[in-house]
N, C-alpha and C positions, 0 to 999 in steps of 0.2 A: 462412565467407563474411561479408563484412560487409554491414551493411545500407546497401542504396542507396535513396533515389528518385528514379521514373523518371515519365515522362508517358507515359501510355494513350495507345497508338496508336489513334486511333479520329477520323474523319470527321462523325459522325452526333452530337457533344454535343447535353445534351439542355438548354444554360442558352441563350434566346433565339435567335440563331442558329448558335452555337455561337462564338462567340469569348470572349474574355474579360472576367470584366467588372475595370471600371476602376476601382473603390472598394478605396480603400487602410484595411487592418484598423485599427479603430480598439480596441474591448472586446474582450478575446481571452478567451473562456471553455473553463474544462472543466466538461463535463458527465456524472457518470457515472448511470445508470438503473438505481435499486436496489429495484424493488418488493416487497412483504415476503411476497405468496403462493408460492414459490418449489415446484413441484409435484414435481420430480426429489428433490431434497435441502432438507428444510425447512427456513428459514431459512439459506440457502446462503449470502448474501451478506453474513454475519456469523459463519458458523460459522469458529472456529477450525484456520488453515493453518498450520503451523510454527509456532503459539502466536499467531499472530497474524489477526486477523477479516480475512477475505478480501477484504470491499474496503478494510484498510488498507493492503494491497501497492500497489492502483492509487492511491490520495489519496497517498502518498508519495510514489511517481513523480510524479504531478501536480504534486504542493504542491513538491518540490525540482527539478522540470522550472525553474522560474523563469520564466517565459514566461507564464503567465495572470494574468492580471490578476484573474480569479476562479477560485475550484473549488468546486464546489455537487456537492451528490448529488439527484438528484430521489427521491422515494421516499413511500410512504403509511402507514409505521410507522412507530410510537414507538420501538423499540430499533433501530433502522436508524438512524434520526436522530439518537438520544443516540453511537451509535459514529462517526457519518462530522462531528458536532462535536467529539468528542473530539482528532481527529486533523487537526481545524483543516481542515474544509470548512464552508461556509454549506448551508442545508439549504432546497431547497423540497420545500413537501408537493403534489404534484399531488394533480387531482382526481380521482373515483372514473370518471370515464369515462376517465380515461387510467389507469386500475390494473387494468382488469379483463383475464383471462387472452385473449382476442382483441385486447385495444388493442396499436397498433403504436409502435416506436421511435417513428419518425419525428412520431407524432399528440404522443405525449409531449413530446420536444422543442420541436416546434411551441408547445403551450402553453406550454413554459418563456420562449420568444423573446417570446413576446405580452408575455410580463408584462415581460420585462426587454429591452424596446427597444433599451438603450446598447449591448448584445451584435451587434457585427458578424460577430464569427467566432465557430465553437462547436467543441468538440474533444467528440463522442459517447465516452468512453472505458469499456469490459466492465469492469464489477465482475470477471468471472471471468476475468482476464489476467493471473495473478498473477509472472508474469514480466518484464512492464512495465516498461521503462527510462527514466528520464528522458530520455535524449541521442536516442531514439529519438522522442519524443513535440518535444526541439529543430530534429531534423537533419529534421523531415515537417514543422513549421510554417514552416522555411524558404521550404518552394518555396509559401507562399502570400503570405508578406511581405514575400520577395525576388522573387522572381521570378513574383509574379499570377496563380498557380494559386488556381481555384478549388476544388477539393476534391479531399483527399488520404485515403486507406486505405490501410490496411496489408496487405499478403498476406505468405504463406510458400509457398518453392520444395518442391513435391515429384516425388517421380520411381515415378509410379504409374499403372500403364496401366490403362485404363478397358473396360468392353466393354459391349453394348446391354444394358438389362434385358429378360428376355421376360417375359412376365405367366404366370402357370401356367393349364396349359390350354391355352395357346398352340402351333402346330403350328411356328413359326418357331422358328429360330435364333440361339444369340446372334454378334454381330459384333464385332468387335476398332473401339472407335472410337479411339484416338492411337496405333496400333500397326500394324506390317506384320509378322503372325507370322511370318511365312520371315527376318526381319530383323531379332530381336529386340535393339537397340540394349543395351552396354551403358549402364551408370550414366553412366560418365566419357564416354561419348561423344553421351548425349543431356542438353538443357541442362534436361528436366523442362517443368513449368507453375508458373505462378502461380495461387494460390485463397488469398480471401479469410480471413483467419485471424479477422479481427471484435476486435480489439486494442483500434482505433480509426478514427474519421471525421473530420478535419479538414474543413469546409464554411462555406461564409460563409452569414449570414443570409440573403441577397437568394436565393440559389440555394433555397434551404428555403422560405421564404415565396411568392416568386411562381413557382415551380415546380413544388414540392413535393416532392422528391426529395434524399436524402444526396450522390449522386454524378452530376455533370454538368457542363457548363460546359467549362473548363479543365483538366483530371482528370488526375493523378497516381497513381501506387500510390508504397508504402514499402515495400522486402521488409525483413521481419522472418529475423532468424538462426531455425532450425527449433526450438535450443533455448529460444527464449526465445514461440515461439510455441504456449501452453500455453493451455486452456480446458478449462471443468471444467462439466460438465452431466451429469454423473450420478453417483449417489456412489463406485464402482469405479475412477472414472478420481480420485480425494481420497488416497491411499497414493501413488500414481504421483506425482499433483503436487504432493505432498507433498516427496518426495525431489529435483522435477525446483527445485522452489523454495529449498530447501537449498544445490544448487548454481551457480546461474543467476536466482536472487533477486533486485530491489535491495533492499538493507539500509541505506540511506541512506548519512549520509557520515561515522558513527561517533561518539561522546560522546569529552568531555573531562574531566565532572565529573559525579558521582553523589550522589544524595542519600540517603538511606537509614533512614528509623524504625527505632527502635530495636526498642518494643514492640511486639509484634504481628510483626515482619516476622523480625528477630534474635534476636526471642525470641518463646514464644508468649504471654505477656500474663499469664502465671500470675505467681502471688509466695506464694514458700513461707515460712511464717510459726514460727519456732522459740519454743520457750518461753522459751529463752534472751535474745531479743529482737533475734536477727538474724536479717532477712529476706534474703532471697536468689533470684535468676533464675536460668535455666539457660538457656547460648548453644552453640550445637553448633558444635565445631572446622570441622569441614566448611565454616559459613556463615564463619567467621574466615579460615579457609584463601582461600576463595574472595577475599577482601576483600583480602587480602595479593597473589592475584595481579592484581586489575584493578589495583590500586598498580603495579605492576609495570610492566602496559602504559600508565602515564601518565595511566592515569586519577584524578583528585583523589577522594577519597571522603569525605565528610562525615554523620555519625552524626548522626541529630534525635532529643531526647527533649522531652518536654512540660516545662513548667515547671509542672504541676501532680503530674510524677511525682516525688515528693518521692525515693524510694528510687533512680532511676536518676541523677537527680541527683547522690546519695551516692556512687555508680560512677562518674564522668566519671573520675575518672585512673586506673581500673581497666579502663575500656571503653577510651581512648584507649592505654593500655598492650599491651593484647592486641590488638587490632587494627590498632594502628599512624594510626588517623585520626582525624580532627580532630571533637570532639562540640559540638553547639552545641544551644541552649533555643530553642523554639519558643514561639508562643502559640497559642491557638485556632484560628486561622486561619495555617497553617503557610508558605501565598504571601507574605505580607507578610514575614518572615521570610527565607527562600530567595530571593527577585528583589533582596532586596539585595545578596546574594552574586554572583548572576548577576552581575549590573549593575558588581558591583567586579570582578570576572574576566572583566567587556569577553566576555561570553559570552548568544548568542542560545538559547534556549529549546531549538533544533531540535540543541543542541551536549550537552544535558543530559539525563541520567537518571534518574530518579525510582520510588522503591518505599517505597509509604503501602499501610496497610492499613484505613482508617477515611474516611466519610466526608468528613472534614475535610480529607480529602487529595486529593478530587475535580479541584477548579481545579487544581493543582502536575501530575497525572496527565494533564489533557485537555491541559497546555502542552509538556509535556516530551516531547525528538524517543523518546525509549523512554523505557516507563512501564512497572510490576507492581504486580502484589498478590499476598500467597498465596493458595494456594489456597480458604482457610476465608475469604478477606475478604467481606466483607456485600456485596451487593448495587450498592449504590450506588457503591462505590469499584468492584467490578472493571468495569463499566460505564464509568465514565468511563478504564482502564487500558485500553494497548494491548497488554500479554499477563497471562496469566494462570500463575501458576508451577505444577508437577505437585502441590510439597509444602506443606504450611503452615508457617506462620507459626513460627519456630522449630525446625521441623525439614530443612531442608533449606530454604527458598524463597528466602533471598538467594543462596546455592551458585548453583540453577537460573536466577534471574537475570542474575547475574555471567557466568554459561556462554552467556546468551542474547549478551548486550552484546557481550563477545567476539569472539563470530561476525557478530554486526553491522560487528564493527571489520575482521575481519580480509575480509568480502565489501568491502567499503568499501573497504581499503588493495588489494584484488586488482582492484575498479572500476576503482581510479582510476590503478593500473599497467596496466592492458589500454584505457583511453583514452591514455595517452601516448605507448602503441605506434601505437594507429590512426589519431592525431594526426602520428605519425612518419611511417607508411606511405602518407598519404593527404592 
């Protein structure tokens, strides 16, 4: 089923007298609510999903939705903060009366609006929605910018009949509430209910500040498709959305060009020293193989080594032989180096790949639409990196990378054939 939206039948709105109001969107923000006490699954909003920290699913969606003019994470950690910059959101730090385990969305919000006045519309978006589509986040801002709904939610159809709770103890009965047992409808012939899946909240400021409420006014739902309506609040449900993420993911909208250190990532950093006076690395077929096939699917691949590695220097037409791609010197600071490349292949950041293993690789990692490190990388590099690979450095983690891209490409070429159908049909 595809996702529609529709406007909430409902008489009683709860924005002034319930009509609509007249202020046309001016700041269109996302907002997503990432506190760092996470009581179910510690650190949930950063724990790694299919290699990747669980609110970069939704900042991706966001950030290639196209439509906000901001994406912010509210949130009161430090490693919350360094992840949702990494992947190119603005960060506020709310205060400690809106992070404690009783503060509500909506108090949060609230203060986010006080401080950023220009914000007329705000998109609440779950960190834990890791199924999150952009077109899905375009086709619900519609009906506030076309068509002057004030606040829009998402729900998902399901087809499950309810019946009274009795409390224990109790001498009553339970009773059938959406159901006539003598009559039990099938599937295909009852149309279900709509419930709230909690994705997201599109709302204009005016509704939020002099009302105080997510949903009122003018009010719309968006039905979400079932499989894309995923939330994770305990850790048993993390294996499921694991795999529901794999196949109903966004993956953004695939790379064209890869960057790739040499030392540390292709190899692991070692240098074996002979009495002879020839030194020599060890590169594993596997990370080679891997490299020969992103060539394959059109992706450029470009090998970095330091200009202070005097020995892999001595390799450039040995590395550029076996691997088939193109080596280039870097200096200290590896971005100055790499943006001119971009820059000459007429190629935006969110187009490029990046796998550094060292500090110095931090910037090139927070800009690029996919980023790694091996697994052994220090601290500070896998931090600012948007996956982390199973192996280290020289033993597998470009292979694991390359496999990652891949699959970002080929969810991305399956995206964007299943919008030119919906496009067709609709």
């Amino acid at each position: 089923m595809a996702a529609v939206a529709k406007r909430h039948a409902s008489d009683n709105n709860e924005f002034l007298d319930g009509t609509s109001s007249s202020k046309k969107p001016g700041h269109v923000a996302a907002l997503i609510l990432a506190r760092g006490g996470s009581k179910g699954i510690p650190q949930k909003n950063i724990k790694p999903l299919a290699g990747v920290p669980l609110i970069g699913w939704v900042l991706r969606a966001a950030i290639d939705c196209g439509k906000f003019d901001s994406v912010w994470v509210s949130t009161d950690h430090d490693e919350i903060e360094k992840v949702a910059k990494s992947w190119g959101a603005k960060v506020h730090r709310r205060s400690q009366e809106v992070s404690r385990d009783c503060s509500t969305s909506l108090e949060t919000i609230k203060e986010f609006l006080e401080i950023h006045s220009d914000v007329t519309v705000v998109c609440n978006i779950q960190a834990t929605s890791p199924c999150l589509h952009p077109s899905h986040l375009q086709e619900a801002l519609k009906k506030i910018t076309e068509e002057g709904f004030d606040s829009i939610f998402s729900v998902v159809r399901r087809h499950q009949f309810r019946w009274k709770e009795v409390k224990e103890g109790s001498d009553q009965c339970t009773q059938p509430e959406n159901l006539d047992p003598k009559n039990r409808p099938r599937r295909q012939d009852w149309d279900g209910e709509l419930y709230e899946n909690g994705s997201f909240y599109f709302v204009t400021t005016d509704l939020i500040m002099k009302k105080g409420c997510l949903q009122g006014g003018k009010v719309a739902y968006f039905e979400m498709e079932p499989q894309h309506s995923v939330d994770i609040d305990i850790d048993i449900d993390w294996p499921v959305a694991e795999q529901r993420v794999f196949r109903y993911g966004y993956f953004g909208r695939g790379v064209s060009m890869m960057f790739c250190k040499v030392s540390g990532c292709l190899t692991d950093g070692k240098v074996f020293l002979s009495v002879f006076g020839e030194d020599s690395v060890s590169i594993h077929t596997r990370d080679t193989a891997g490299l020969r096939i992103l060539q394959k699917d059109d992706v450029k691949v470009v090998l970095l080594i330091s200009k202070e590695d005097l020995l892999m220097k001595s390799l450039i037409t040995k590395l550029e032989k076996m691997t088939g791609c193109e080596v280039m010197t870097v200096g200290e600071d590896p971005l100055k180096d790499v943006q001119s490349v971009v820059e000459k292949n007429k190629l935006d950041w969110k187009d490029v790949a990046y796998m550094g293993n060292d500090t110095a690789d931090a910037s090139c990692l927070k800009l690029a639409g996919l980023s790694a490190v091996p697994a052994d990388a220090p601290p500070e590099a896998a931090q600012a990196a948007k996956y982390t690979c199973k192996n280290a450095g020289g033993g597998g983690a470009v292979r694991d990378f390359v496999e990652h891209v891949l699959l970002q490409k080929e969810q991305a070429k399956a995206q964007m054939k299943q919008d030119r159908i919906d496009r067709n049909n609709f």
